[in-house]
ModelCIF file with pLDDT and N, C-alpha, C, O atoms, coordinates in Angstrom:
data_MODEL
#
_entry.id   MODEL 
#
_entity.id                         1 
_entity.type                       polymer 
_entity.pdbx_number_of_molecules   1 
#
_entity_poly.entity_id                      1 
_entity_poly.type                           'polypeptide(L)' 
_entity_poly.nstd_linkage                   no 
_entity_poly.nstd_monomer                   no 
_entity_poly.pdbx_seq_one_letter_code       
;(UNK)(UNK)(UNK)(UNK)(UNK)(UNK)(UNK)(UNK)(UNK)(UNK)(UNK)(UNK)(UNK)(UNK)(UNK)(UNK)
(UNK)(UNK)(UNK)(UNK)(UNK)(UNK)(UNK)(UNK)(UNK)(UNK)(UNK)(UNK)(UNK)(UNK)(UNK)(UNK)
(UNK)(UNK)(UNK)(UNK)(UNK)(UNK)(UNK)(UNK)(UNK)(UNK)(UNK)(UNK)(UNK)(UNK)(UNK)(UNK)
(UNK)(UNK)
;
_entity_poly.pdbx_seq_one_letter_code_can   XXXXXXXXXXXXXXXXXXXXXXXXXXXXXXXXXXXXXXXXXXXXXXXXXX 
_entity_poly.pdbx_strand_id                 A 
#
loop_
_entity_poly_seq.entity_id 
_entity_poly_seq.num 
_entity_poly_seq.mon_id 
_entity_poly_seq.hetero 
1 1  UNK n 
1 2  UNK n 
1 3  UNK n 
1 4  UNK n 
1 5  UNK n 
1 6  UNK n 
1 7  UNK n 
1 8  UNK n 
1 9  UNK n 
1 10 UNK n 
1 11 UNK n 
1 12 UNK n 
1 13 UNK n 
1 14 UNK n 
1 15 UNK n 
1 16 UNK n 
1 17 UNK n 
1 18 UNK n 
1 19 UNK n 
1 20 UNK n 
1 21 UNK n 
1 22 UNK n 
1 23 UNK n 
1 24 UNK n 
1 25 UNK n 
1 26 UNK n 
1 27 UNK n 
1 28 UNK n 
1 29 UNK n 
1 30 UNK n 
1 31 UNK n 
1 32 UNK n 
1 33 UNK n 
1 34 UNK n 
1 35 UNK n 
1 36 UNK n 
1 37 UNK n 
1 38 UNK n 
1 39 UNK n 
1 40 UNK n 
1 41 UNK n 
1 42 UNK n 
1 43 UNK n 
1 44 UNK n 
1 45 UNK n 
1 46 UNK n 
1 47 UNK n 
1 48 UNK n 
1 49 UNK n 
1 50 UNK n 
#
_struct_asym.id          A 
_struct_asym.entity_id   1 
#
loop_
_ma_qa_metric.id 
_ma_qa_metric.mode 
_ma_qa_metric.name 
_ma_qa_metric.software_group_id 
_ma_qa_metric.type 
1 global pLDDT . pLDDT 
2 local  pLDDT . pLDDT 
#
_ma_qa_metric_global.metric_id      1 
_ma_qa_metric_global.metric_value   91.10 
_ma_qa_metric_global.model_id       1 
_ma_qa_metric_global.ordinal_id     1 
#
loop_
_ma_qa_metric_local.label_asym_id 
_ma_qa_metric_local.label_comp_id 
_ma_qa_metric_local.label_seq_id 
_ma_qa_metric_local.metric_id 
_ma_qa_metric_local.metric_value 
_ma_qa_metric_local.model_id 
_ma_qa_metric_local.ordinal_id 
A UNK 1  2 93.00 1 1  
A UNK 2  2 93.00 1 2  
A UNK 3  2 95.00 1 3  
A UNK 4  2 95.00 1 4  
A UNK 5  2 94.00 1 5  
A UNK 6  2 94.00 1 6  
A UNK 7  2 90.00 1 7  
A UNK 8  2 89.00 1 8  
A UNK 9  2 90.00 1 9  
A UNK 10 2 91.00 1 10 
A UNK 11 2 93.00 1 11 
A UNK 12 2 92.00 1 12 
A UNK 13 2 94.00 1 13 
A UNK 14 2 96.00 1 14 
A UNK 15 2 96.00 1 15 
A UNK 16 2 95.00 1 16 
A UNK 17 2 96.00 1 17 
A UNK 18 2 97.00 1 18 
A UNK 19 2 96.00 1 19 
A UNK 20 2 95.00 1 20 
A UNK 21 2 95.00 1 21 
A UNK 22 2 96.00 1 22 
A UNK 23 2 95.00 1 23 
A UNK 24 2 95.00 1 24 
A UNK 25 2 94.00 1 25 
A UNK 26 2 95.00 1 26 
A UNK 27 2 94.00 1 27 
A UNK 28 2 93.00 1 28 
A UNK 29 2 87.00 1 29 
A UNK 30 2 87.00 1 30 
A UNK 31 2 89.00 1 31 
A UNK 32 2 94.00 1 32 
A UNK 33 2 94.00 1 33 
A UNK 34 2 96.00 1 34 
A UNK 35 2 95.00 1 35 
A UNK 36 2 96.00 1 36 
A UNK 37 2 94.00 1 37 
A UNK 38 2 93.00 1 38 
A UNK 39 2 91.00 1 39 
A UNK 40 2 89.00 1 40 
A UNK 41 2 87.00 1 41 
A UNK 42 2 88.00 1 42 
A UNK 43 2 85.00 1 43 
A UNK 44 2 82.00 1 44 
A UNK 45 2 84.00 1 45 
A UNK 46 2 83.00 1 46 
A UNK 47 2 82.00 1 47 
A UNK 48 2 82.00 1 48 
A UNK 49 2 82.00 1 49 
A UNK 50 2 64.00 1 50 
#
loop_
_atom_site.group_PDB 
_atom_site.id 
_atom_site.type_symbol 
_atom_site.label_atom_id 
_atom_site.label_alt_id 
_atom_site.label_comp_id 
_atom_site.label_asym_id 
_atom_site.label_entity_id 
_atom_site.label_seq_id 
_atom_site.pdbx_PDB_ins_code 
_atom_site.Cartn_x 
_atom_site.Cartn_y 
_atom_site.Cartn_z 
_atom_site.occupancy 
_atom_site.B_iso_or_equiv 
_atom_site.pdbx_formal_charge 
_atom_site.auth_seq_id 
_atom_site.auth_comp_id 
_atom_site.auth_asym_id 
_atom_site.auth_atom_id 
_atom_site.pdbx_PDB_model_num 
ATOM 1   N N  . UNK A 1 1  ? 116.401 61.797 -58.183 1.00 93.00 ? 1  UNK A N  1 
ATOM 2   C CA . UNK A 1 1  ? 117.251 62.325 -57.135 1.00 93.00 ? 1  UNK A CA 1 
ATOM 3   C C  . UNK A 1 1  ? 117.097 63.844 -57.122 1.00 93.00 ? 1  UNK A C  1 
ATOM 4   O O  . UNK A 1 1  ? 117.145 64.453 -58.191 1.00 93.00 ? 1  UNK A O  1 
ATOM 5   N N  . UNK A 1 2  ? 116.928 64.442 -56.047 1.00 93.00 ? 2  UNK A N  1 
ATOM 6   C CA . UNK A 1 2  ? 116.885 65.911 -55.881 1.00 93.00 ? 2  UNK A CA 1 
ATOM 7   C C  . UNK A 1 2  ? 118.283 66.018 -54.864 1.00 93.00 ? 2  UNK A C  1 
ATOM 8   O O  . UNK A 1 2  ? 118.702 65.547 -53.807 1.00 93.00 ? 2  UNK A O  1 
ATOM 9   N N  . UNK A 1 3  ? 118.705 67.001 -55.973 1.00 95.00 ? 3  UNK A N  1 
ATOM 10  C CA . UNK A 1 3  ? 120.060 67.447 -55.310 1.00 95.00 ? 3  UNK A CA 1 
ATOM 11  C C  . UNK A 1 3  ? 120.261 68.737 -54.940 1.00 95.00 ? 3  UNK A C  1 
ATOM 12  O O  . UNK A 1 3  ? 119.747 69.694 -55.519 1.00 95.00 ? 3  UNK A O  1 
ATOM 13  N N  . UNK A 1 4  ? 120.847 68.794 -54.181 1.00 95.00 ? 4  UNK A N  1 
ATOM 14  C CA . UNK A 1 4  ? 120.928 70.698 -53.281 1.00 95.00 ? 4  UNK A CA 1 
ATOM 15  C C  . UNK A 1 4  ? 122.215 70.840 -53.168 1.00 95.00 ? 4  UNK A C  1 
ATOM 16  O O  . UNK A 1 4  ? 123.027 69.930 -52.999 1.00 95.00 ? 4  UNK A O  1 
ATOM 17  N N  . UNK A 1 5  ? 122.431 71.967 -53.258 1.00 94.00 ? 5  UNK A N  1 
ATOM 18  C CA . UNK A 1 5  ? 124.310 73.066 -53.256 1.00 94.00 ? 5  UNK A CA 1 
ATOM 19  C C  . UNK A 1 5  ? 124.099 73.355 -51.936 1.00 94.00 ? 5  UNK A C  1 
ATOM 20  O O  . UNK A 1 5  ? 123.112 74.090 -51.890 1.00 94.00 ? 5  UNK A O  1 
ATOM 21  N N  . UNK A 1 6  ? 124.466 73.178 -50.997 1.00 94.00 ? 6  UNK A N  1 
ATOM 22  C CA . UNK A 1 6  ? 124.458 73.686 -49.574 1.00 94.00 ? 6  UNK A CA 1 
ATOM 23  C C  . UNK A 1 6  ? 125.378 75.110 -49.889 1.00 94.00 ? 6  UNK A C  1 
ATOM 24  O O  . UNK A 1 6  ? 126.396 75.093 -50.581 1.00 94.00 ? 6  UNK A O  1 
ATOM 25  N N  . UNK A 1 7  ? 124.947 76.053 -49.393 1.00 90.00 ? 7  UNK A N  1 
ATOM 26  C CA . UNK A 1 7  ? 125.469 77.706 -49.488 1.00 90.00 ? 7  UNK A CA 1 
ATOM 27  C C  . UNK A 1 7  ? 125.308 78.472 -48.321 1.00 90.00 ? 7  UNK A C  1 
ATOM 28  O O  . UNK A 1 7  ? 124.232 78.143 -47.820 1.00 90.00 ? 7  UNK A O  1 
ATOM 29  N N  . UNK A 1 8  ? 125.644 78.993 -47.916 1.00 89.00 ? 8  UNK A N  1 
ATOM 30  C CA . UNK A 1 8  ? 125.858 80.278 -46.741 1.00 89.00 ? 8  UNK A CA 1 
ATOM 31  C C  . UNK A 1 8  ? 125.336 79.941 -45.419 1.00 89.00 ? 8  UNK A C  1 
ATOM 32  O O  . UNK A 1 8  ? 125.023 78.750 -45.421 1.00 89.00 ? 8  UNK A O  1 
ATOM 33  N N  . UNK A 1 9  ? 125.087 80.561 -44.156 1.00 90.00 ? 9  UNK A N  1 
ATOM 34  C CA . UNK A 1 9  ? 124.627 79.415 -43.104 1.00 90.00 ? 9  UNK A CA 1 
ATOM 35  C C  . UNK A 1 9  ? 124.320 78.843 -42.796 1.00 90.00 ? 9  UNK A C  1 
ATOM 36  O O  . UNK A 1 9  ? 124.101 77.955 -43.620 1.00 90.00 ? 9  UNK A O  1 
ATOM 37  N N  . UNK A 1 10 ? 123.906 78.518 -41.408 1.00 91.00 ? 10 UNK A N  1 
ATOM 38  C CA . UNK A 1 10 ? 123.237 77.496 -40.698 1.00 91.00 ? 10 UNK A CA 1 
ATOM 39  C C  . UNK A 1 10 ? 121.567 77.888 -41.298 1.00 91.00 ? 10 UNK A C  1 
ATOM 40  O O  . UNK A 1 10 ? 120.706 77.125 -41.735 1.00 91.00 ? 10 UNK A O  1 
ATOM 41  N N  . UNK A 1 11 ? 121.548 79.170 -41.136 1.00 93.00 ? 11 UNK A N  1 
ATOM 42  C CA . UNK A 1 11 ? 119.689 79.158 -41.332 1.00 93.00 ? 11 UNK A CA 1 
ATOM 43  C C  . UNK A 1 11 ? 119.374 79.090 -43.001 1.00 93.00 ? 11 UNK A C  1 
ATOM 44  O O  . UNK A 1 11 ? 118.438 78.484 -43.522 1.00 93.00 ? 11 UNK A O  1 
ATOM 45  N N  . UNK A 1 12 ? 120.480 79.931 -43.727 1.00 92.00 ? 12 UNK A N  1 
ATOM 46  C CA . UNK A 1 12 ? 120.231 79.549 -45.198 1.00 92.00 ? 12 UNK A CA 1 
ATOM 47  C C  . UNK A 1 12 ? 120.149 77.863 -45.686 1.00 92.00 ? 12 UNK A C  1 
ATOM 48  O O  . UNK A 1 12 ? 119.524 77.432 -46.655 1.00 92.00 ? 12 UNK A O  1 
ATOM 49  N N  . UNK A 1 13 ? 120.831 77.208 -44.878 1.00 94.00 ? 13 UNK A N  1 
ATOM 50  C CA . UNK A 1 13 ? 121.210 75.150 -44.670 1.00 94.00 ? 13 UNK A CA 1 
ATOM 51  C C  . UNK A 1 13 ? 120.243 75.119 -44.848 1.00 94.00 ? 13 UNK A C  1 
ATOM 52  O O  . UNK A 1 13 ? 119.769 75.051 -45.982 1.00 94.00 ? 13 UNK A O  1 
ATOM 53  N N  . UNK A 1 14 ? 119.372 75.171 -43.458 1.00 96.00 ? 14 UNK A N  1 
ATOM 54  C CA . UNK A 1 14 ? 118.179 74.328 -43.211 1.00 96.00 ? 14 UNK A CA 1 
ATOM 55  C C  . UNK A 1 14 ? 116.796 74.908 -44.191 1.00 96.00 ? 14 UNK A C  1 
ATOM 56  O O  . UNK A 1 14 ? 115.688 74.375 -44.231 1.00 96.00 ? 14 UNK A O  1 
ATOM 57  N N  . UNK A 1 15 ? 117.157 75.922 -44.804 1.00 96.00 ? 15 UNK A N  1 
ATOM 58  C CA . UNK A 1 15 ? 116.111 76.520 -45.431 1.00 96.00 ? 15 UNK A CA 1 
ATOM 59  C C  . UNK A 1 15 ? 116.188 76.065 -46.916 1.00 96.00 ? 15 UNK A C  1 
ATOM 60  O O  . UNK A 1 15 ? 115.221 76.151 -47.673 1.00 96.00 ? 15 UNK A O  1 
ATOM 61  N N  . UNK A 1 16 ? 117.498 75.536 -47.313 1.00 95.00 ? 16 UNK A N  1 
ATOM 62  C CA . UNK A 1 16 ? 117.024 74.342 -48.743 1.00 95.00 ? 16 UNK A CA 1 
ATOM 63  C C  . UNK A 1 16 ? 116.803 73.127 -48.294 1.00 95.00 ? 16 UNK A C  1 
ATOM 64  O O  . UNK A 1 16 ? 116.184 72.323 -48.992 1.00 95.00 ? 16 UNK A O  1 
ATOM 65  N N  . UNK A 1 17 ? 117.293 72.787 -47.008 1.00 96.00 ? 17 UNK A N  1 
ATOM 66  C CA . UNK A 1 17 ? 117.125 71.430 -46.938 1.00 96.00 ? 17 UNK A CA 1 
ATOM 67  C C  . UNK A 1 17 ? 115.756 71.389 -46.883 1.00 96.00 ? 17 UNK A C  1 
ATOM 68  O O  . UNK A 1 17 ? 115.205 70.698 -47.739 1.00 96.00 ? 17 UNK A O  1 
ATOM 69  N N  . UNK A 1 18 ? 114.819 72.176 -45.783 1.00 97.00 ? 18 UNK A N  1 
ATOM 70  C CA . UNK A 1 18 ? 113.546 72.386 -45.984 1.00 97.00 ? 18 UNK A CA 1 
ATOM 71  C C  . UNK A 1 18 ? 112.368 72.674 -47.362 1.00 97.00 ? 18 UNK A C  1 
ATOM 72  O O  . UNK A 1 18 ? 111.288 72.130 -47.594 1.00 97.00 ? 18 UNK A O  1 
ATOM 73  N N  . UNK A 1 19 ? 112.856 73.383 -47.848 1.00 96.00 ? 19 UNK A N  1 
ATOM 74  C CA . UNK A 1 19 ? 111.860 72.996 -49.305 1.00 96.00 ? 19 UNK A CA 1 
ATOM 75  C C  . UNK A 1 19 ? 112.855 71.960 -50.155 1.00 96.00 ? 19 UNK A C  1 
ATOM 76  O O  . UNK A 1 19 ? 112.437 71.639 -51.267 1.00 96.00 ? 19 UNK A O  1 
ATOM 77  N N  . UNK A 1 20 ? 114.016 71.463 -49.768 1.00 95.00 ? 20 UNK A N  1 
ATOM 78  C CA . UNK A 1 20 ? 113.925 70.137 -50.850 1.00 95.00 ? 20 UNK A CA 1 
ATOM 79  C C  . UNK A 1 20 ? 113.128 68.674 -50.677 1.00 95.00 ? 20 UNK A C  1 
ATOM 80  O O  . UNK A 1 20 ? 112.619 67.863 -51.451 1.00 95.00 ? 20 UNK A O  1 
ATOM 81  N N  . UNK A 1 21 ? 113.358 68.824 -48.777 1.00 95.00 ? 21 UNK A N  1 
ATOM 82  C CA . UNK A 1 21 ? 112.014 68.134 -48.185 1.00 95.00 ? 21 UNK A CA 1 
ATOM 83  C C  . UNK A 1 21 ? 110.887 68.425 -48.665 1.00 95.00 ? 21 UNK A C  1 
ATOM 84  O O  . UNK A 1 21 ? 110.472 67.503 -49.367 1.00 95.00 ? 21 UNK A O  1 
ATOM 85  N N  . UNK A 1 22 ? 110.373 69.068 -48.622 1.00 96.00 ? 22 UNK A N  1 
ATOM 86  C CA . UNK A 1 22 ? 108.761 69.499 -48.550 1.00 96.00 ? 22 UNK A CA 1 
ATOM 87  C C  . UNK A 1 22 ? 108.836 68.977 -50.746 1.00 96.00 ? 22 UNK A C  1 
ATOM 88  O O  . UNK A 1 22 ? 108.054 68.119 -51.158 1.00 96.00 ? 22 UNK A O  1 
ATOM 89  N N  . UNK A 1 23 ? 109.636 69.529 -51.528 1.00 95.00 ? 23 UNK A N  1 
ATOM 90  C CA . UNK A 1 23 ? 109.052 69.120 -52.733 1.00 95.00 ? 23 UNK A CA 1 
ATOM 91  C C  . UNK A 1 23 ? 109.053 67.257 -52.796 1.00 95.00 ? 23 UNK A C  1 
ATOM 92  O O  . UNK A 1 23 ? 108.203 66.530 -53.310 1.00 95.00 ? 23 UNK A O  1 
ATOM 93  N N  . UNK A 1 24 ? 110.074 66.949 -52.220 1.00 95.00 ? 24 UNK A N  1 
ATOM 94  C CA . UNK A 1 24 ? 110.554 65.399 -51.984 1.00 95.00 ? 24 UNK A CA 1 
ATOM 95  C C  . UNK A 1 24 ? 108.951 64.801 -51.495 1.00 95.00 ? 24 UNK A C  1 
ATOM 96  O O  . UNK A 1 24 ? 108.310 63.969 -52.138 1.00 95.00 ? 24 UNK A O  1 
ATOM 97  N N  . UNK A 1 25 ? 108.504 65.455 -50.200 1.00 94.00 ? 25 UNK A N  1 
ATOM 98  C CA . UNK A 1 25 ? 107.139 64.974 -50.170 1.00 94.00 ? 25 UNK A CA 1 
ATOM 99  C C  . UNK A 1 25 ? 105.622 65.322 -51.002 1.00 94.00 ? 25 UNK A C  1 
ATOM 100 O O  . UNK A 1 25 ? 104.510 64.802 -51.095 1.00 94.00 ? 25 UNK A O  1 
ATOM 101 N N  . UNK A 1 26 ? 106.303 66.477 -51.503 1.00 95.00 ? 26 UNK A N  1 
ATOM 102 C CA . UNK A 1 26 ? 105.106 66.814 -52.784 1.00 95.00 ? 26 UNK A CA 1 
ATOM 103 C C  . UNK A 1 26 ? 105.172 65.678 -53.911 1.00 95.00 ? 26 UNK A C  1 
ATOM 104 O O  . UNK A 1 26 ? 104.115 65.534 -54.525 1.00 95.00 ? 26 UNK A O  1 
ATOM 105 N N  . UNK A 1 27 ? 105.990 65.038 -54.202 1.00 94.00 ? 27 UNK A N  1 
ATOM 106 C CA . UNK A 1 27 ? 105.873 64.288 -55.577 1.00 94.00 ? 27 UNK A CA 1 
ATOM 107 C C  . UNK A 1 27 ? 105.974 62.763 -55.076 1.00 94.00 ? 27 UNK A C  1 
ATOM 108 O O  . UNK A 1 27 ? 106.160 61.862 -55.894 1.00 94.00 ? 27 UNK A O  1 
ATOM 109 N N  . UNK A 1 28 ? 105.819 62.458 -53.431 1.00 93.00 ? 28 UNK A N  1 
ATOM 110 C CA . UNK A 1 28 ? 105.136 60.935 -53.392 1.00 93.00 ? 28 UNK A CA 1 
ATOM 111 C C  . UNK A 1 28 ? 106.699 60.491 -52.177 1.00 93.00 ? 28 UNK A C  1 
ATOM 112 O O  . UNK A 1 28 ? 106.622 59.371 -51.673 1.00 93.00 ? 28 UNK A O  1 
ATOM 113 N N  . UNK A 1 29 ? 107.540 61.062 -51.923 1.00 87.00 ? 29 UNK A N  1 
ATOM 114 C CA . UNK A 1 29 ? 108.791 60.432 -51.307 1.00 87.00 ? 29 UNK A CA 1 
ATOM 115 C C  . UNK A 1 29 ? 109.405 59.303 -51.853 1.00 87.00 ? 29 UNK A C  1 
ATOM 116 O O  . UNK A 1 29 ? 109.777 58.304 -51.238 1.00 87.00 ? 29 UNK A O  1 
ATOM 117 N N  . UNK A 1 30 ? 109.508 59.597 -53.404 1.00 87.00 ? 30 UNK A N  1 
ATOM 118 C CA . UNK A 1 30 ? 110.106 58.472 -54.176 1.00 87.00 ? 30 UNK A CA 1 
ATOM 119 C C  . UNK A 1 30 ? 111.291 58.609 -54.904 1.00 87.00 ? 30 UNK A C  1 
ATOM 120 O O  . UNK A 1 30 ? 111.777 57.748 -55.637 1.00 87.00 ? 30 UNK A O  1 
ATOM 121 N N  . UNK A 1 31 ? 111.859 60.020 -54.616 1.00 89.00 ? 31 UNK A N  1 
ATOM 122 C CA . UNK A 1 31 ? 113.109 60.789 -55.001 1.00 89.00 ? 31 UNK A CA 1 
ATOM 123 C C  . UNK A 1 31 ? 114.488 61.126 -53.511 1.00 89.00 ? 31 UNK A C  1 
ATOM 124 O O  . UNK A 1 31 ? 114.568 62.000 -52.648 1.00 89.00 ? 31 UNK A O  1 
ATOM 125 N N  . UNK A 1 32 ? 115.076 60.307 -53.750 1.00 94.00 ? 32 UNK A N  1 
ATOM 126 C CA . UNK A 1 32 ? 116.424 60.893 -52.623 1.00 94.00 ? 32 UNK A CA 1 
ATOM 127 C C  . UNK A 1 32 ? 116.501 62.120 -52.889 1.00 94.00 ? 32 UNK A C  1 
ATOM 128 O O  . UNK A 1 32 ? 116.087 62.785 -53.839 1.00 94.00 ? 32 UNK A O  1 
ATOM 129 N N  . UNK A 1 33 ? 117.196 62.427 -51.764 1.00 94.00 ? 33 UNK A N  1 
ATOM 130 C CA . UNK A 1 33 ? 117.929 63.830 -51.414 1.00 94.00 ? 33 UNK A CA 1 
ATOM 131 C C  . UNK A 1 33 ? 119.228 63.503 -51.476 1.00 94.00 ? 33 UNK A C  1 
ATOM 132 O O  . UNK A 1 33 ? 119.527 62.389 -51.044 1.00 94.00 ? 33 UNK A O  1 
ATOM 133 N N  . UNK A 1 34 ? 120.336 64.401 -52.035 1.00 96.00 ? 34 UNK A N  1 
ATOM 134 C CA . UNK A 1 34 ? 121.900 64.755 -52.631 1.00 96.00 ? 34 UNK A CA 1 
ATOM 135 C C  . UNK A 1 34 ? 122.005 66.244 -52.102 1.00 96.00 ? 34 UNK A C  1 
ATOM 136 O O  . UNK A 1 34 ? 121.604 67.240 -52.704 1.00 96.00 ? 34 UNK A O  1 
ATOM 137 N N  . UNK A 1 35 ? 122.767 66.198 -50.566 1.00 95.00 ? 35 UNK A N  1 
ATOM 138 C CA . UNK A 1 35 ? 122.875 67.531 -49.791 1.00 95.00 ? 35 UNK A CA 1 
ATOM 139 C C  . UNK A 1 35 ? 124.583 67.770 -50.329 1.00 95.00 ? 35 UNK A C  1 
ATOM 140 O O  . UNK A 1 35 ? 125.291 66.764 -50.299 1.00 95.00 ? 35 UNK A O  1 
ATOM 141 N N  . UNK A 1 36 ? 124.962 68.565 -50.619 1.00 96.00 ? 36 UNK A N  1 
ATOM 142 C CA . UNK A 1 36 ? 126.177 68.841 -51.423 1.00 96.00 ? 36 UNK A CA 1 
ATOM 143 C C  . UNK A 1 36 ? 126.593 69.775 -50.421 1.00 96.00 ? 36 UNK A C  1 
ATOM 144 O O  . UNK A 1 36 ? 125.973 70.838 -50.383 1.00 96.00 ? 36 UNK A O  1 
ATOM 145 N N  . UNK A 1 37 ? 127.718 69.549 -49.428 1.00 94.00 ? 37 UNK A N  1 
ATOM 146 C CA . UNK A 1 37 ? 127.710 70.807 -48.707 1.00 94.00 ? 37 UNK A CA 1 
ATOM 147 C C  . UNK A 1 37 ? 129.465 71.430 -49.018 1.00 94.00 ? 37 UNK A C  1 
ATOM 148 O O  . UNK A 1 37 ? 130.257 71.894 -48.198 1.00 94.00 ? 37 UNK A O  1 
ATOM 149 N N  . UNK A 1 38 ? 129.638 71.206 -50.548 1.00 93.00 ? 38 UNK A N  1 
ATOM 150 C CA . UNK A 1 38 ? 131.462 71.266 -50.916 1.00 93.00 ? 38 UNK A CA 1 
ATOM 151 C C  . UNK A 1 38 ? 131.802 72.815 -50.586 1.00 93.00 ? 38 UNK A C  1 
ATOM 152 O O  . UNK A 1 38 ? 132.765 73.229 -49.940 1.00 93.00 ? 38 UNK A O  1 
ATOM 153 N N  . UNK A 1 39 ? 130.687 73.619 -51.240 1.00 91.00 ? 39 UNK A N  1 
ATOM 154 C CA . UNK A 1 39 ? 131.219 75.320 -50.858 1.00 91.00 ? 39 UNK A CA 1 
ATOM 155 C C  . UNK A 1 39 ? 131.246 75.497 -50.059 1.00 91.00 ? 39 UNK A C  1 
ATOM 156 O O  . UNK A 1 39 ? 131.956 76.460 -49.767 1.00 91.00 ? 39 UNK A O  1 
ATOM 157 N N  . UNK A 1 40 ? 130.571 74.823 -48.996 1.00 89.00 ? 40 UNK A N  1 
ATOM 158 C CA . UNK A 1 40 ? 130.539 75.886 -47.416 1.00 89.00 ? 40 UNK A CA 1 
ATOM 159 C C  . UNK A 1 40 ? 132.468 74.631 -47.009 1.00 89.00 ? 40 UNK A C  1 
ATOM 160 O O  . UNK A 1 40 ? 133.167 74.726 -46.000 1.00 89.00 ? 40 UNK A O  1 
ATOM 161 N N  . UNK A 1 41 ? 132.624 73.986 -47.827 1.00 87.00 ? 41 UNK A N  1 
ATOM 162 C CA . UNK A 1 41 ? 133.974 73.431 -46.732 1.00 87.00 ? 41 UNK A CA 1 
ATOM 163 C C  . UNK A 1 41 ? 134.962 74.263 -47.886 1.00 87.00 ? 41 UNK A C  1 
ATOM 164 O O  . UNK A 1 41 ? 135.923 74.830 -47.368 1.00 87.00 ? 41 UNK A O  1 
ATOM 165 N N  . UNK A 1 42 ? 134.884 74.353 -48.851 1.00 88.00 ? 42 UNK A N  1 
ATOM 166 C CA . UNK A 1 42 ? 135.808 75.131 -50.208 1.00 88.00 ? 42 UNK A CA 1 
ATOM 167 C C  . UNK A 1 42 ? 135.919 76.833 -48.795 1.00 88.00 ? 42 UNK A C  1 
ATOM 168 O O  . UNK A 1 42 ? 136.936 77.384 -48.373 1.00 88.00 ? 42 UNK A O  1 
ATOM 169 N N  . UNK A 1 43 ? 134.776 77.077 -48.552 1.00 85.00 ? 43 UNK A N  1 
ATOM 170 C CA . UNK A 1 43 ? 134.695 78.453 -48.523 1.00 85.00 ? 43 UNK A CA 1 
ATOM 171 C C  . UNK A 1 43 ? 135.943 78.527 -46.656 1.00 85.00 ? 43 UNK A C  1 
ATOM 172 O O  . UNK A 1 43 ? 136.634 79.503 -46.364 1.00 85.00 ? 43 UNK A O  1 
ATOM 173 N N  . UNK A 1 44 ? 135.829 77.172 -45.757 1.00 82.00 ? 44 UNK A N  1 
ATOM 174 C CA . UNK A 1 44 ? 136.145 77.079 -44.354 1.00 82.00 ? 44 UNK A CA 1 
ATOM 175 C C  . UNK A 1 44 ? 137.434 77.062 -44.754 1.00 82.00 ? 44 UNK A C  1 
ATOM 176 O O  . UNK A 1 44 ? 138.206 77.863 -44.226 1.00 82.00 ? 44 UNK A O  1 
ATOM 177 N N  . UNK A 1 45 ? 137.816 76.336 -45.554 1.00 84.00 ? 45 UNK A N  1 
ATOM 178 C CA . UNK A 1 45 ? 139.473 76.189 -45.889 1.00 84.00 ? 45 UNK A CA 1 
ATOM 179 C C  . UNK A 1 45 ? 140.146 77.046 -46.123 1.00 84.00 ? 45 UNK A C  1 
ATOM 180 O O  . UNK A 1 45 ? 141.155 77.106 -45.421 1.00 84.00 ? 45 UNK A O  1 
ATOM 181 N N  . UNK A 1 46 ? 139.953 78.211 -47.271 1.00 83.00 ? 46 UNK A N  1 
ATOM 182 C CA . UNK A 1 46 ? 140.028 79.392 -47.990 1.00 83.00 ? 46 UNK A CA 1 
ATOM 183 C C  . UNK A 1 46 ? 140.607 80.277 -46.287 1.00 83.00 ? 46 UNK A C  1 
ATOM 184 O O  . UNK A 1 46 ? 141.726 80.702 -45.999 1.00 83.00 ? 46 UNK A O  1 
ATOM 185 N N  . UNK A 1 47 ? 139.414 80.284 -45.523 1.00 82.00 ? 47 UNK A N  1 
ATOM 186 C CA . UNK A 1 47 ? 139.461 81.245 -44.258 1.00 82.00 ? 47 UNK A CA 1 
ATOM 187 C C  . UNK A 1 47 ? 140.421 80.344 -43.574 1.00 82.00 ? 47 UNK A C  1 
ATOM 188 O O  . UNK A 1 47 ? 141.144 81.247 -43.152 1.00 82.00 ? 47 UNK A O  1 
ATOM 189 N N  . UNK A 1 48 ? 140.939 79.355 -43.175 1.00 82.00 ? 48 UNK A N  1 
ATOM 190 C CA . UNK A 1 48 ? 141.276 78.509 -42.185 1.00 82.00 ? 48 UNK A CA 1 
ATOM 191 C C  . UNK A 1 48 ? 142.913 78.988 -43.034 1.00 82.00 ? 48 UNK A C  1 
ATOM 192 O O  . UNK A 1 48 ? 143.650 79.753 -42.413 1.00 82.00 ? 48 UNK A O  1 
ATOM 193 N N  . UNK A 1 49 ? 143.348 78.483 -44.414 1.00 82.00 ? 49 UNK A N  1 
ATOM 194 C CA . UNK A 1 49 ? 144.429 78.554 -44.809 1.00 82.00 ? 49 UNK A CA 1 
ATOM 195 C C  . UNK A 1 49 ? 144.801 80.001 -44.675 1.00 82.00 ? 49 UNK A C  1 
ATOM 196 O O  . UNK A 1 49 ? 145.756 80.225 -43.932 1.00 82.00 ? 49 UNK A O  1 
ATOM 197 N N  . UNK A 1 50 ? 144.113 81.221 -45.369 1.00 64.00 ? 50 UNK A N  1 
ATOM 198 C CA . UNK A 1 50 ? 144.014 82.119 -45.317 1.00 64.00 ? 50 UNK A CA 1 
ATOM 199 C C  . UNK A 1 50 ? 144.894 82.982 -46.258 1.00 64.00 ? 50 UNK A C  1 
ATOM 200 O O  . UNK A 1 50 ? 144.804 84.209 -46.233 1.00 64.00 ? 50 UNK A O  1 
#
């Protein structure tokens, strides 16, 4: 399983999701992906509650 911390925007997002893809297909596509996106909602709440 390859797992990722989702952290800071939209373009920082797609830019781990993108090399966790790309290693996922380097080693055969025989490993899931685990997108963890708890800080960016820890971080919405924080601002939302305030």
């Amino acid at each position: 399983m390859l797992y990722v911390e989702m952290d800071g925007r939209c373009g920082n997002q797609l830019f781990h999701y993108a090399v966790a893809r790309y290693i996922q297909l380097a080693i055969g596509n025989k490993e899931k992906l685990c997108l963890n996106f708890n800080k960016i909602f820890e971080k919405k709440m924080k601002i939302m509650v305030g």
